[in-house]
N, C-alpha and C positions, 0 to 999 in steps of 0.2 A: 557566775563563774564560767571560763569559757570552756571546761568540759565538764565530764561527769564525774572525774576523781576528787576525792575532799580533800582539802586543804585544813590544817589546824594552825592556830596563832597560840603559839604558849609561850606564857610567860614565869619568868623564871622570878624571884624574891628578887624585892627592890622594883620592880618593873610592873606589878600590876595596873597600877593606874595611867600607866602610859600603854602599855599593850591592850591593855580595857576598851581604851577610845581607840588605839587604833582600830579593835576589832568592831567598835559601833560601827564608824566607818564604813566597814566590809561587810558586813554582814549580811546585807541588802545582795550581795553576790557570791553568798554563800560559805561564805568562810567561818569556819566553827574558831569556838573560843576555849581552853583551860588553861590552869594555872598548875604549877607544878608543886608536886609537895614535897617534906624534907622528911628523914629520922636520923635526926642528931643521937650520934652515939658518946657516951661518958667520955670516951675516948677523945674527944674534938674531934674524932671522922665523921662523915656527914653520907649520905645515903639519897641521891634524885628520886623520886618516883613518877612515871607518868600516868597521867589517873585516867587516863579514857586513851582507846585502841589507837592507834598510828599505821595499822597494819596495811601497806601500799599507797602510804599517804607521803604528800609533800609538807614539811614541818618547816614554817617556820619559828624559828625560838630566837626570842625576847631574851639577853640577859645584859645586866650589867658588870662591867668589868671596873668598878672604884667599890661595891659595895661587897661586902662589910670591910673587905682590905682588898687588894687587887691582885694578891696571893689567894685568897678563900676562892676569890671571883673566877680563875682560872682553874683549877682543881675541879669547882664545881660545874664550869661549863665541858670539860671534860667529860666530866661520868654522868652528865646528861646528854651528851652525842651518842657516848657506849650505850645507854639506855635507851634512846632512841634506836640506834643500829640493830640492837638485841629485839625491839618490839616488832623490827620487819619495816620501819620508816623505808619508803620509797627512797625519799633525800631529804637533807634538811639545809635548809638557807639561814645562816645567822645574822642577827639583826641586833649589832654590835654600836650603839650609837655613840660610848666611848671605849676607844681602844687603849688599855696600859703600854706600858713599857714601850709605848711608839718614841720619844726622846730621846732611848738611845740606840739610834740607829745608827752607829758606824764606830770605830773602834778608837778612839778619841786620848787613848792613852795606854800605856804599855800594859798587856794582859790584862784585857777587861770583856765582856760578849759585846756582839751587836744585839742586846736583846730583843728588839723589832724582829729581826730576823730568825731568830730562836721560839718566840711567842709564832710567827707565821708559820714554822716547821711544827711546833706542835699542832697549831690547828690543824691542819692538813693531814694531822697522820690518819684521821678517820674520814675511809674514801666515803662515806656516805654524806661527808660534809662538801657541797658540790659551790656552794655561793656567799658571801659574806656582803651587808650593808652596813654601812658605817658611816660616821660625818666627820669631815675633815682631820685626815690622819696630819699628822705633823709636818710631813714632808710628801711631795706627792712620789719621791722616787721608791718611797715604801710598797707600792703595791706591786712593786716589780719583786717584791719576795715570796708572792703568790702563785702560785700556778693553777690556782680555782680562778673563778671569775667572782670577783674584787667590785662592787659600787661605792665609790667616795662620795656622797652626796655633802654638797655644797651649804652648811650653815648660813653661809651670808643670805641666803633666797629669805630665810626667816627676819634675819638680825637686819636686813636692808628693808624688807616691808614696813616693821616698827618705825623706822625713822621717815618711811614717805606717809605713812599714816598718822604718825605724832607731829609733822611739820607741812605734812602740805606736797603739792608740786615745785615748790618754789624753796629748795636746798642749799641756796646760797649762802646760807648763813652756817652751813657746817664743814668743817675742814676735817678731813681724813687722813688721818696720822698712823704709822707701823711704830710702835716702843724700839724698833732699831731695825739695822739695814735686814739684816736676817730675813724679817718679816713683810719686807716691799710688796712682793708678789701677792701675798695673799691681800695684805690691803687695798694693795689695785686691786683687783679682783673686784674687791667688797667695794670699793668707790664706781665701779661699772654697774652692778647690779645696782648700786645705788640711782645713780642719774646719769651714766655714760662716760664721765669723767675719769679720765686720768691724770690727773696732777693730785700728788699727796704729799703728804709730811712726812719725814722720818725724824726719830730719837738718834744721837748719837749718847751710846754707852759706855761704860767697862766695867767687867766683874771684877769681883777684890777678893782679900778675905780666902778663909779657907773653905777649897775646893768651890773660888769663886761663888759664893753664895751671894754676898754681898755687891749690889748693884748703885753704881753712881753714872749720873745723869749728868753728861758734858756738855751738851750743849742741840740746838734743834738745825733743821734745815730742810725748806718748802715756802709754801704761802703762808703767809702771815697768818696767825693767831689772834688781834689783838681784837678786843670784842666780838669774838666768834664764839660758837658752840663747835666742840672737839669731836670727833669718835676716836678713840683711840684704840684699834684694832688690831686683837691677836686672835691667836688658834684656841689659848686655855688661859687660865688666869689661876695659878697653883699656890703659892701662900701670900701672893699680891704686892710682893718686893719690887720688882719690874714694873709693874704698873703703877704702882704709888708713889717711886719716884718718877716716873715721864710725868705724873699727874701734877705734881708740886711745880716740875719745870715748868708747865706749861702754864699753870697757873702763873708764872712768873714771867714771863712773857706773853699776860695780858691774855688770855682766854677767859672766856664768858664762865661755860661752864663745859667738864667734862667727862663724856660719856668714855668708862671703859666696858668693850665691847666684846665679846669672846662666846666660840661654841659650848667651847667646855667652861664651866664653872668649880675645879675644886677647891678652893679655898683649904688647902691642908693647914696641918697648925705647924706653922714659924718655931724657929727657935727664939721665943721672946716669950714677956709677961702676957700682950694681948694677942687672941686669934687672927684667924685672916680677916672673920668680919668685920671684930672692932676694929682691927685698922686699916681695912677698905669705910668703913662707915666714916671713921676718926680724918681719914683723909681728905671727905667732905667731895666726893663723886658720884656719881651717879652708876651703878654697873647696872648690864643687862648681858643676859647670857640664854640659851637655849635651854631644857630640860632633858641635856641629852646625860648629866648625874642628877638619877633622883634625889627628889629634898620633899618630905613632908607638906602637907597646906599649913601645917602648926610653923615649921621652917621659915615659910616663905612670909607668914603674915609676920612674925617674929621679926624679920629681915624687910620688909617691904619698905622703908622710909629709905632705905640705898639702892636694894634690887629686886630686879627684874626677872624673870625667869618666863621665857616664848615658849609653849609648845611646839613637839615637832609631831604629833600624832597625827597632822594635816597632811604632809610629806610626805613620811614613810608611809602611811597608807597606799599615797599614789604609787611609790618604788613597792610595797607589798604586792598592789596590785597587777601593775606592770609586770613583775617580774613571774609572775604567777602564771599566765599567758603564754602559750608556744610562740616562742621567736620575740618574747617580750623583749622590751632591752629599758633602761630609763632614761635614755637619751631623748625619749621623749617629751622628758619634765621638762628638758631645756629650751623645747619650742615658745618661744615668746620671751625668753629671757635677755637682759638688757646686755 
């Protein structure tokens, strides 16, 4: 550690086992480890407790914002800031690797919130909350609703290793596609970290259906498909409508096989008879996604003949530890990136 003040990594439910390894990680440099405890009241109120001193300490806390709903998620990250603030916490840095309610950000119909921006104001209202990490917020003009200092770390560093480790130096054979125009930039993005490339594919779309839920697939345009391996890259993959129709076009238009590719994995449940896994499975894809929503080892083996799921406890370690550092910044992750 590069002083003598302690640092703690606590992790909040849903989050053990990735706040666990991040703290293997650190450890070697000092960084203490707990886990936070609950007293569920009859009431459904719920109760933080932190179990070990915080007092002049820089905290950083672990929580998830999809588990158990992403209403519980927020409430409880809440009254575990207050609880921190109340122990004498120096600061605390949040280590948010999925953020709710980022979708809607901007006011898209007559009297409705920007919630993105509502969720930011709350963070914020507890000044002891000084820093936020998180992986690819929806849109990048969201961190300008911040006025703490904001780290968006870049998923694709994880989701692009995968593909140069499962294929080799030699990429030619994968074509990098956005599910629609919306999404270009981030797939460039993700095709640069890939092999330096710029030329990708886009979906062309249109939502139908009430309150556009319903997604049809009009038609493609980029480099050809035809005996290729896909990545079909997005930000999240939520009850797999989007994605399973680009998936069907593509396959129809002569693609090999196709990866759909996302930091966030929710899989919410459809309005239909099957979940999002049967019919990501049923669609006959490959998905691969970060572990930035926890999922079980009983989950993931259950799931494994479709997905995929990266660790990110390699990553944020480095931003944990970076940021830890007077005058740290994580701009330094990006030294050698493509």
């Amino acid at each position: 550690m590069t002083d003598q003040k302690k640092i703690h990594i606590l992790a909040a439910e849903y989050m053990t086992d990735l706040t666990s390894k991040v703290h293997q990680r650190l450890e070697d440099n000092g960084f203490l480890y707990a886990a936070l405890e609950y007293v569920n009241f009859a009431s459904k109120e719920v109760k933080p407790r932190i179990p070990v001193t915080v007092r002049m300490e820089h905290t950083y806390l672990f929580q998830s914002l999809y588990h158990p709903t992403p209403n519980d998620a927020m409430i409880k990250l809440l009254l575990t800031n207050d609880a921190l603030s109340r122990s004498s916490a120096e600061k605390i840095t949040l280590v948010l690797p999925y953020m709710s309610y980022l979708r809607q950000d901007r006011k898209d119909e007559s009297r409705v919130p920007i919630s993105a921006r509502v969720m930011a104001d709350i963070i914020q209202t507890n000044p002891k909350v000084e820093k936020v990490i998180t992986l690819d917020m929806h849109s990048d003009q969201e961190q300008g609703f911040y006025r703490i200092s904001l780290d968006n770390l870049p998923g694709a560093w994880v989701l692009a290793d995968y593909f140069e480790k499962k294929y080799g130096p030699d990429l030619s054979d994968l074509v990098v596609v956005s599910p629609d125009y919306g999404g270009t930039k981030r797939a460039r993005d993700f095709a640069r970290y890939l092999d330096g490339r710029d030329e990708i594919g886009v979906m062309e779309k249109r939502r139908s259906g009430d309150r556009a839920q319903k997604v049809e697939t009009l038609g493609y345009q980029g480099p050809s498909v035809v005996g290729k391996n896909v990545v079909l890259y997005d930000d999240m993959i939520d009850t797999g409508g989007s994605i399973i129709s680009a998936t069907k076009a593509l396959q129809s238009f002569g693609a090999k096989k196709v990866y759909a590719v996302a930091s966030h994995g929710l899989f919410s449940p459809p309005n239909a008879d099957l979940t999002a896994e049967e019919r990501l499975r049923k669609a006959g894809m490959q998905v691969v996604v970060t572990n930035s929503i926890p999922r079980s080892e009983e989950y993931q083996r259950e799931h494994g003949d479709w997905l995929t799921m990266l660790p990110l406890d390699e990553m944020l370690a480095k931003a944990v530890l970076e940021t830890s550092k007077p005058g740290g910044s994580v701009s330094s992750l990006f030294a050698g990136r493509k």
